[in-house]
C-alpha positions in Angstrom: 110.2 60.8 120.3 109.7 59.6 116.7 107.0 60.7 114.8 104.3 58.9 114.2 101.6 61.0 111.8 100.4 58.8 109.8 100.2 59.6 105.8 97.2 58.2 104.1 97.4 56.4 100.9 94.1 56.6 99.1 92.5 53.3 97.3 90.6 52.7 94.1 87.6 51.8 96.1 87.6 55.3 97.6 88.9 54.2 100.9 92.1 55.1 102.3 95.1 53.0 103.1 97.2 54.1 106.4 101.0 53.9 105.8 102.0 53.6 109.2 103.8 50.7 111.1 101.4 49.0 114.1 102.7 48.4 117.3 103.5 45.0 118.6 100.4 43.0 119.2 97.9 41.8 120.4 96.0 44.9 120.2 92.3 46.0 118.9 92.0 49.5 117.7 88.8 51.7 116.3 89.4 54.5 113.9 87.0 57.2 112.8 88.4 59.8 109.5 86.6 61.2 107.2 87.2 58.2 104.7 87.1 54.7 106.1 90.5 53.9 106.5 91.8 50.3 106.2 94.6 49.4 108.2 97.8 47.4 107.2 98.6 44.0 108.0 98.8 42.5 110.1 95.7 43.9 111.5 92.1 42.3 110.5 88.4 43.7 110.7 86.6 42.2 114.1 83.5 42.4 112.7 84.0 41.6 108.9 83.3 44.2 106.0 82.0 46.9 108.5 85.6 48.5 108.5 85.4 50.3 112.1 87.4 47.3 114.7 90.4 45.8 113.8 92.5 43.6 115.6 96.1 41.7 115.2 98.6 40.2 117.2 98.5 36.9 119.0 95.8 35.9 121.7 94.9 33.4 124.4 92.6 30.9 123.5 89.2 33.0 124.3 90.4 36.1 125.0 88.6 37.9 122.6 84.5 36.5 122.4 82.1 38.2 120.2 78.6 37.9 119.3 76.3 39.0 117.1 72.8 40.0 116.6 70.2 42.0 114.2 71.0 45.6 115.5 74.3 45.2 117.1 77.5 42.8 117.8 80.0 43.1 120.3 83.2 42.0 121.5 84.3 41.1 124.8 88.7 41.7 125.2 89.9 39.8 128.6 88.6 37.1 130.6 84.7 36.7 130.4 84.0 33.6 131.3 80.1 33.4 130.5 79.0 31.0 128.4 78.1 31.8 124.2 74.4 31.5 124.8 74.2 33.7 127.8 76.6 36.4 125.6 74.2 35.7 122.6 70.6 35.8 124.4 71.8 39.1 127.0 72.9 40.9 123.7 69.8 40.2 122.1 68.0 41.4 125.1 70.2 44.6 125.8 69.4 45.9 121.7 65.7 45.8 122.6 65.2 47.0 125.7 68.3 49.7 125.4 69.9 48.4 128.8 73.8 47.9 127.5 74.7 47.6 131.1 73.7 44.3 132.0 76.3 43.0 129.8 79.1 44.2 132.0 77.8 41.6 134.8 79.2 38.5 133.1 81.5 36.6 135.3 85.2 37.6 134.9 86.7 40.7 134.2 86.9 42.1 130.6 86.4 45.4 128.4 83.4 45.4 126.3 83.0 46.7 122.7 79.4 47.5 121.5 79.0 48.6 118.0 75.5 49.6 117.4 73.5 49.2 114.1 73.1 53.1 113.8 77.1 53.5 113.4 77.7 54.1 117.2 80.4 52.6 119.4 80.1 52.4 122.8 83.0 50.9 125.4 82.4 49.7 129.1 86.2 49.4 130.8 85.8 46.3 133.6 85.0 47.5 137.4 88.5 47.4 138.1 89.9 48.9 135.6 92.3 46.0 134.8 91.5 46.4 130.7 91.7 49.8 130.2 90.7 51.7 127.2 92.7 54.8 125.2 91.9 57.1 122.6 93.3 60.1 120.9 92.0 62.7 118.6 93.7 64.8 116.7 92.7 66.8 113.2 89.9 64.3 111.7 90.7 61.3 113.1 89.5 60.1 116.2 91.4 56.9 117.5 90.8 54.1 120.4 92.6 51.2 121.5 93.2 49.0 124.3 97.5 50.3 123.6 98.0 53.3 124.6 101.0 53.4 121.1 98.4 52.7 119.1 95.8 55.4 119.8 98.9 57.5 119.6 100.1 55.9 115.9 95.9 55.9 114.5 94.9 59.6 115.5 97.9 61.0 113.8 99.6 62.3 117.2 103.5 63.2 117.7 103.6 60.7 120.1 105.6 63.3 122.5 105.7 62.8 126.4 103.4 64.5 129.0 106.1 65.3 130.8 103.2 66.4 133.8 102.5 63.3 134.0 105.7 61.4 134.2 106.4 63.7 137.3 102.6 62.7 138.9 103.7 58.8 138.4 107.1 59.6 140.5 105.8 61.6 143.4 101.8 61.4 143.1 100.9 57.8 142.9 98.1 58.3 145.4 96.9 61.0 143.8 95.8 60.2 140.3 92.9 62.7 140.0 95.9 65.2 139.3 96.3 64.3 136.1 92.9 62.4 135.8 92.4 60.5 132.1 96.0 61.8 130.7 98.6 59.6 129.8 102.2 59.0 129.4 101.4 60.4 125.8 100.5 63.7 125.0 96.9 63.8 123.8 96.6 60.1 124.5 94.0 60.0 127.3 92.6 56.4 129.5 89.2 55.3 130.6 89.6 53.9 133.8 87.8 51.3 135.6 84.3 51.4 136.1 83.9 53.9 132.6 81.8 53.8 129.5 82.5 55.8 126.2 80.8 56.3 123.1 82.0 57.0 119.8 79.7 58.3 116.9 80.0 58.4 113.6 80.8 62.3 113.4 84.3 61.2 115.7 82.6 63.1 119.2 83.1 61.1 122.2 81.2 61.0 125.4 82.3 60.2 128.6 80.6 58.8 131.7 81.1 56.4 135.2 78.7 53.5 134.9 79.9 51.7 137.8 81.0 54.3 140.8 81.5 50.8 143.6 80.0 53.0 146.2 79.2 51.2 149.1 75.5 50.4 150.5 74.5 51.3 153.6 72.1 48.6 153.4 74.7 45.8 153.5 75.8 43.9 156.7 79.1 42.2 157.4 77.4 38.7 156.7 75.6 39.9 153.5 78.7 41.0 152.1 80.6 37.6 153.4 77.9 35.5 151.8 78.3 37.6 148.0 82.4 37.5 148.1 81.9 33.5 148.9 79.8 33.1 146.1 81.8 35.3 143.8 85.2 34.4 144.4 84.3 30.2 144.3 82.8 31.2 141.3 85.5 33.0 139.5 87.3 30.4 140.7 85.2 26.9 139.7 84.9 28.5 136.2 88.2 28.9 135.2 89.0 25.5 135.9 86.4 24.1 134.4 87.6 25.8 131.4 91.4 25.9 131.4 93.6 23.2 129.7 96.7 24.0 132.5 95.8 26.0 135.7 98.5 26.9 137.7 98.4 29.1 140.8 100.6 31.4 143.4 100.8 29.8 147.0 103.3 32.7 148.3 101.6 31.4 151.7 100.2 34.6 152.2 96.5 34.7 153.0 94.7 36.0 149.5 97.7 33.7 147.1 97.2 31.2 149.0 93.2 30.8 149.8 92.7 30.9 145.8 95.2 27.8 145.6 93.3 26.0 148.1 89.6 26.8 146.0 91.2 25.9 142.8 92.7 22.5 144.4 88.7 21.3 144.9 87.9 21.4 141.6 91.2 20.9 139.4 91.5 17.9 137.2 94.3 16.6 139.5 97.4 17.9 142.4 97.1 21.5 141.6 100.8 22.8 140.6 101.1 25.8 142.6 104.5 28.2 143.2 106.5 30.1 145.9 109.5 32.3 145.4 112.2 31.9 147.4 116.3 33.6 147.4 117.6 31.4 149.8 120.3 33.9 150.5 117.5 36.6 151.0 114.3 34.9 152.6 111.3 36.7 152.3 109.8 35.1 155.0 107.2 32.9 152.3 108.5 29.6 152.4 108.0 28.5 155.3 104.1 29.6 155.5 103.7 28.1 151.5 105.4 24.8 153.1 103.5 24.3 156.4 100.3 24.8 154.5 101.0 22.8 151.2 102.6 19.9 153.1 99.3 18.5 154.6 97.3 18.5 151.3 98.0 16.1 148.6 95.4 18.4 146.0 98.1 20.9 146.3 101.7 20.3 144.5 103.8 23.0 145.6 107.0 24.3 143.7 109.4 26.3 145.0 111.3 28.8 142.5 114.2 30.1 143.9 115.8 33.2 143.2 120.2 34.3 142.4 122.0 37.2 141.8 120.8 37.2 138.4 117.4 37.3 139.1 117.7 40.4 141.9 116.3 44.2 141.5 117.9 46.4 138.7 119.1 43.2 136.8 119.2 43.5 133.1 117.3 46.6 132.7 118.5 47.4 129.7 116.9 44.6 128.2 113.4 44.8 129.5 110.2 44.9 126.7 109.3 48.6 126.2 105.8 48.8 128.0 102.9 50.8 126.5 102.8 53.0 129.8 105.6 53.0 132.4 105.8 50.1 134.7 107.4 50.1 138.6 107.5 46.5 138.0 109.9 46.5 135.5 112.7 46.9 138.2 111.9 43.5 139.0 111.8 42.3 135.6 114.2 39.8 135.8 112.6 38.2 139.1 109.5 37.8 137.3 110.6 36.5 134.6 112.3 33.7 136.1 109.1 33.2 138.3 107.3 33.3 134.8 109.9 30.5 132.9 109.2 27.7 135.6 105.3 28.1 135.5 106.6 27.5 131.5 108.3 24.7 131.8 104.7 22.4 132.1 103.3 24.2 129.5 101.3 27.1 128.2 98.2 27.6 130.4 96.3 30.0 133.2 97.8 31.1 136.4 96.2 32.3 139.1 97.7 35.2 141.4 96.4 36.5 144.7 96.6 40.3 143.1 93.9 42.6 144.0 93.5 40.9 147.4 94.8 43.6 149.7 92.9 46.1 147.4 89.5 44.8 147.7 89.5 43.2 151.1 91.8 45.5 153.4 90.3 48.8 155.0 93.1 51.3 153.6 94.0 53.5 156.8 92.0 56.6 156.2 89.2 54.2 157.2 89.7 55.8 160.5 88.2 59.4 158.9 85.2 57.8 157.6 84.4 56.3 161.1 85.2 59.9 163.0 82.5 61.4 160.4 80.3 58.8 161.2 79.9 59.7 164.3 81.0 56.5 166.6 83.6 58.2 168.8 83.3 55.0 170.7 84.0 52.6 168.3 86.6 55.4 166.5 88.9 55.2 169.8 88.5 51.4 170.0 90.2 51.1 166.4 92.5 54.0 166.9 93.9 52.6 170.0 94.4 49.1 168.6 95.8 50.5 165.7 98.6 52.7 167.8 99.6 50.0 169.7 100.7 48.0 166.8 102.7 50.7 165.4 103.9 52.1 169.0 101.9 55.4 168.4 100.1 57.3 170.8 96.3 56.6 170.5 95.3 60.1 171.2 97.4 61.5 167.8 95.7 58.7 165.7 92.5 59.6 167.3 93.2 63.5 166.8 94.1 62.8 163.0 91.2 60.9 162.2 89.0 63.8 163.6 90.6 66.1 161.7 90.5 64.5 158.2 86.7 63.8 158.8 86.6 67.6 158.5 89.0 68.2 155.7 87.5 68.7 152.8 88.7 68.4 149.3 89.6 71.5 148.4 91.5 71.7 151.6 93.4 68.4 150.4 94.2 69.8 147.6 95.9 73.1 149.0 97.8 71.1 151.1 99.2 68.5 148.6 100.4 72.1 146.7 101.9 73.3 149.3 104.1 70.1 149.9 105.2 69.9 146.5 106.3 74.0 146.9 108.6 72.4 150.5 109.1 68.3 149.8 109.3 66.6 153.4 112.9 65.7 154.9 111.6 62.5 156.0 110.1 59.4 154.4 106.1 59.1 155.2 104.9 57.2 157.7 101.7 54.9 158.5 100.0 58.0 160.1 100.4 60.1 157.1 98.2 58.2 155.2 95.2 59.0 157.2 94.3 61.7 155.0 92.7 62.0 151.5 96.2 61.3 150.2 99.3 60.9 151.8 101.3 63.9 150.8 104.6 63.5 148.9 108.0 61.8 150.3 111.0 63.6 150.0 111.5 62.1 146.7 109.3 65.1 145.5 112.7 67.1 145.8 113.6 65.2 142.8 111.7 67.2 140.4 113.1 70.7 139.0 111.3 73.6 140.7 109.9 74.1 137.6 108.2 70.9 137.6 107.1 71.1 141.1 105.7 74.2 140.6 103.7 73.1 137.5 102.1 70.3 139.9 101.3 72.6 142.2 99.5 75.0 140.2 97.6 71.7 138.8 96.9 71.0 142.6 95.5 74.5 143.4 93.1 74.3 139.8 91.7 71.1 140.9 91.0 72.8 144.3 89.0 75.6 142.5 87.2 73.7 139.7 87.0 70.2 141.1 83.3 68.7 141.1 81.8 68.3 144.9 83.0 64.8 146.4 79.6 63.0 146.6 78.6 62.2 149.9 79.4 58.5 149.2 83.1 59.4 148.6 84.7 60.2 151.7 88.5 59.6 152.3 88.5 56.0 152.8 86.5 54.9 150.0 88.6 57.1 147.8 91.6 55.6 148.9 90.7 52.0 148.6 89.0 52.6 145.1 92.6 54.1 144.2 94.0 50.3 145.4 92.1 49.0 143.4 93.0 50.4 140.1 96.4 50.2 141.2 96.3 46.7 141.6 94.5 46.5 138.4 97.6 48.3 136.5 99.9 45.8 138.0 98.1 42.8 137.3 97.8 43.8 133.4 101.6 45.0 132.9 102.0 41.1 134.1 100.1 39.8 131.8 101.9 41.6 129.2 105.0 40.4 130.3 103.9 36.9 130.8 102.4 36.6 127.1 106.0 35.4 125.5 105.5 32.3 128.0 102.7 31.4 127.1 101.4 32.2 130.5 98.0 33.9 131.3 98.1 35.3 134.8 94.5 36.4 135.7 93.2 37.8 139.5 90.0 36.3 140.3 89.8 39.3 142.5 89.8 41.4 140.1 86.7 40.1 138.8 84.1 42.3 138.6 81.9 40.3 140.8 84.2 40.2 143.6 85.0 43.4 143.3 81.2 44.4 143.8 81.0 42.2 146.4 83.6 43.7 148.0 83.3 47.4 148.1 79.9 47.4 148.5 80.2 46.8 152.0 81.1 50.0 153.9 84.8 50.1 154.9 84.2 50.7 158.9 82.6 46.9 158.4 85.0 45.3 156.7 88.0 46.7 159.2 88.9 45.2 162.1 92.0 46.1 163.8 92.1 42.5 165.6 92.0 40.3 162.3 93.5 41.0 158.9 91.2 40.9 156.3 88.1 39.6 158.7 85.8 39.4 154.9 88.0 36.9 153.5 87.7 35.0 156.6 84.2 34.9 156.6 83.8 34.2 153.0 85.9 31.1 152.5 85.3 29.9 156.2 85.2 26.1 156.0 87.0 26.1 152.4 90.0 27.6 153.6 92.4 26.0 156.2 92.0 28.1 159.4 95.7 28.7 159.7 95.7 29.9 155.8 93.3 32.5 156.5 94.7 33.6 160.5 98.2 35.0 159.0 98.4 38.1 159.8 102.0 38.5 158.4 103.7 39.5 154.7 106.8 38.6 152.3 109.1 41.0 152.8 111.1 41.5 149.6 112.8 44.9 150.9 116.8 43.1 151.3 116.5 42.1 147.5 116.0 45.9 146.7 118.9 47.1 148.7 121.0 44.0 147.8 120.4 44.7 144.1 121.4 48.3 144.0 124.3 47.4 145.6 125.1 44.7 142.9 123.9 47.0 139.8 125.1 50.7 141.2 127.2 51.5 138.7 124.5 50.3 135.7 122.0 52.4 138.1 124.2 55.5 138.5 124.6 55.7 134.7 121.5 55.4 133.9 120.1 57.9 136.3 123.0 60.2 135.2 122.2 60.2 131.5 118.4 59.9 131.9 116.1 61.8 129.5 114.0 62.7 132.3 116.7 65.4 133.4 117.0 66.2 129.5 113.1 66.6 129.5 113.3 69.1 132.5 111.5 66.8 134.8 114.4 65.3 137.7 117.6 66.9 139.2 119.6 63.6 138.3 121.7 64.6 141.0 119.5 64.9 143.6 118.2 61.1 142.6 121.6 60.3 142.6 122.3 61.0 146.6 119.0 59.0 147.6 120.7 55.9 145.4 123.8 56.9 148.0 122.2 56.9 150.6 120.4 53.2 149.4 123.8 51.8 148.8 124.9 52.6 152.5 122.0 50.7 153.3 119.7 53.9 154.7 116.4 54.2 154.8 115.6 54.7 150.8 111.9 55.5 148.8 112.5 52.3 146.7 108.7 52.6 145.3 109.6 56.0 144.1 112.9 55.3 142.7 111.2 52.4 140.7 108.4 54.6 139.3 111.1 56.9 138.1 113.1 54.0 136.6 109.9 52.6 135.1 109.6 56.0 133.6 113.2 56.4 132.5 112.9 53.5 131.1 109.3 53.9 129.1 111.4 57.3 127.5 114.3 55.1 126.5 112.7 52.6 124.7 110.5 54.4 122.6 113.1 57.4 122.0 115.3 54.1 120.5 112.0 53.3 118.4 111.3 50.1 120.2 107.4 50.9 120.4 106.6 54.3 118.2 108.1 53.8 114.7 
């Protein structure tokens, strides 16, 4: 890693120039020091002669709205889509009366920047978590940023790699409270979704949730219907209303597809909308995105179709360093292409379906929260649906949902220790992930002992000095708030990627509305083992096709994976052979090297754990070239 300390130069006017070289753009970045530093160009004050924000890089067209009044201004970074006098009279309102909340319940989804007239800063990171915030401090400098590089480059930090961490995103997706706020950067740490921070003038920071989305008891199955249908036609109607070009996904899957049809009402004419397709590898899309598009002249559909070139493991060497590692850099080259004929119209807004299985799907330790509720009954009506879909015996999904209703934490966290200490010798299964966390795969061998050992001993510390799960935090609710953010990360490493297009992907699901809506309806009520996603069903009843919102099927994208690491083995086995995660004492390339084996003869392979470790191979390799940390 290069270093990245910064030197300050000191000015006539007392205030103190940093030499250091920014990170790519677009980026906004606080810094606290002793002196008020000024930062170089290309970066520019936010908030003009106060010194604190700056900003540089190129935006969208809105995505950064500020406002101002006597005691405070802020600045909203992402998509908030209400109007300037709303902004201007709830800002006014929050400085008197002290409640800064309220301004986090604008339509869309965005991070918010508060500076207060007394020298304070306070953050809010959306519900989701899709616009993250990081910070760093480190001697007298106290740094945040919405890039993770920069907080690194503005505190003054090495800008080494928490090696911990890199070995959590391989084999502990699920599991993110491992490593909780840390980053792929050493003394670089995130607030997540749902998070508020303040910064005073002395450089302390204090942390808190504003926003736990903990469900109400309260709400019914048609209450929460009626709030997603307002929400979501909203987040829709609004962004067409407002966009120049809007553009949207119709994969013919069920969340895609029902925000093409909502944005078809109300776009200024045949809404352009696109399906991927590698006609020598069919997904299974097509024919869905055809059957529904075909009947509905508001609806222009597009079909991109995929070639060798655009397969998994293409041109990896040539992907954009990312600020944090990326699974979804494997598929770079797919995306891209996706991303160039969305292009070819012009620059605009594109609507994707992401966030949709997150916020609307029970995740399947569901079944725990409904054992601890009490309702045998209506527990072996769901388990026994549930096992005959996936050939299981009803009884052992029964028997596993009673036991993780009385599992607790600490318990969870013993157990995920001790499977790090033995990895599994198979891959898991649906069943597995009835549980606080599904334990790790057998890619877990991967790591050195070492490694494994340091997770585990992080594992068995969380068990003894973990806070008490609140009572509104059972299994399921943990699980789906985890899909949530997860869905959240993905959608914003697209946006990234889609900037050079000119493209501005943005999840309506995401919004923080919708997601409100959403999980604030117990999970036992929105599951139903008979219909997929029976919410969405009920919320856009009417405005939806029925067909659109009856499939109960998914794309299946798994033959590209195998296909490509056929094509691009001996680029993979290089790459795995040389990587600096085995340098940095994190994998046993070799052992990574017999599942890639086992892949190429077409076995049954952990391809979302051999992409997080590529992802992370790859996040070490660009910035050790000094592609990101100069």
């Amino acid at each position: 890693m290069s270093d990245t300390r910064a030197t300050p130069v000191t000015t006539g006017s007392g205030h103190r120039r940093l030499s250091v070289r920014l990170p790519p753009g677009p980026a906004i970045a606080a810094l606290r020091a002793p002196a008020r530093p000024l930062l170089p160009p290309p970066a520019v004050e936010v908030w003009p002669r106060e010194g604190l924000l700056w900003a540089w890089g190129t935006w969208h067209p809105d995505e950064v709205r500020t406002a101002r009044c006597a005691r405070a201004t802020l600045v909203a970074v992402g998509q908030c889509l209400a109007d300037s006098p709303t902004m201007h009279r709830d800002l006014r309102r929050a400085a008197s009366d002290g409640h800064w909340e309220r301004l986090t319940h604008w339509p869309g989804s965005y991070l918010l920047i508060v500076g207060h007239d007394d020298g304070l800063l306070t953050t809010y990171t959306d519900p989701a978590g899709q616009f993250p915030l990081y910070y760093a401090q480190h001697g007298d400098r106290t740094a945040l940023s919405t890039r993770a590089t920069a907080a690194a480059i503005l505190a003054g930090t090495d800008g080494a790699p928490d090696t911990t961490v890199l070995a959590a995103h391989i084999v502990c997706p699920a599991v993110p409270e491992l490593t909780a706020a840390r980053t792929a950067f050493a003394g670089v740490r995130r607030l997540g979704g749902g998070e508020a921070l303040r910064l005073d003038p002395s450089g302390t920071l204090t942390r808190w949730t504003y926003e736990p989305l903990s469900a109400d008891d309260g709400t019914s199955f048609e209450d929460g219907a009626a709030h997603l249908r307002a929400a979501l036609t909203r987040a829709v109607d609004l962004r067409t209303a407002r966009s120049g070009r809007i553009t949207a996904d119709l994969s013919g899957g069920k969340d895609s597809t029902s925000l093409a049809f909502l944005a078809a009402r109300t776009a200024p004419g045949p809404l352009e909308s696109f399906v991927y397709h590698h006609p020598r590898l069919p997904a299974g899309d097509l024919e869905h995105a055809l059957r529904y598009a075909a009947p509905t002249p508001s609806l222009h559909l597009r079909v991109t179709e995929g070639a060798e070139t655009s397969l998994p493991y293409a041109d990896l060497h040539l992907a954009e360093p990312t600020d944090q590692p990326d699974p979804a850099a494997v598929i770079g080259a797919r995306l891209r292409l996706r991303l160039a004929h969305i292009a070819r119209g012009g620059d605009g807004t594109h609507l994707t379906g992401e966030g949709g299985d997150a916020v609307l799907a029970a995740p399947p330790s569901y079944l725990g929260d409904l054992a601890a509720a009490g309702g045998l009954p209506h527990l072996v009506r769901h388990a026994r649906a549930l096992a005959r879909m996936r050939h299981l015996s009803p009884a052992r999904v029964t028997l596993r949902a009673l036991r993780l209703a009385h599992t607790p934490a600490p318990r969870a966290w013993h157990d995920l220790a001790g499977a790090l200490h033995e990895p599994a010798d198979r891959p898991p299964q649906w069943l597995d992930a009835v549980a606080w966390w599904p334990a790790p795969g057998p890619e877990a061998a991967w790591l050195t002992p070492r490694m494994r050992h340091r997770l585990a001993e992080l594992a068995r510390q969380r068990a003894r000095t973990a806070d008490p799960e609140p009572a509104s935090r059972t299994p399921g609710t943990r699980a789906a708030l985890h899909e949530v953010r997860t869905s959240a990360a993905v959608q914003a490493h697209l946006t990234s990627l889609a900037r050079p297009f000119g493209i501005w992907p943005q999840a309506p699901y995401l919004d923080g509305d919708v997601v409100r809506a959403c999980m604030n309806l117990p999970l036992p009520r929105k599951a139903d083992p008979f219909t997929a996603k029976p919410l969405l069903v009920a919320a856009l009843s009417g405005l939806v096709p029925d067909p659109v919102l009856r499939r109960r099927t998914k794309g299946d994208y798994m033959a590209e994976n195998y296909h490509g690491a056929r094509r691009h083995a001996a680029h993979l086995r290089a790459r795995l052979a040389r990587s600096p995660l085995g340098d940095l004492g994190v994998i046993e390339p070799s052992r990574v090297l017999a599942t890639l084996d086992r892949a190429l003869a077409g076995l049954p392979t952990p391809f979302p754990a051999l992409d997080r470790l590529l992802s992370a191979d790859m996040w070490l390799t660009s910035h050790d070239n000094g592609q990101e940390l100069p």
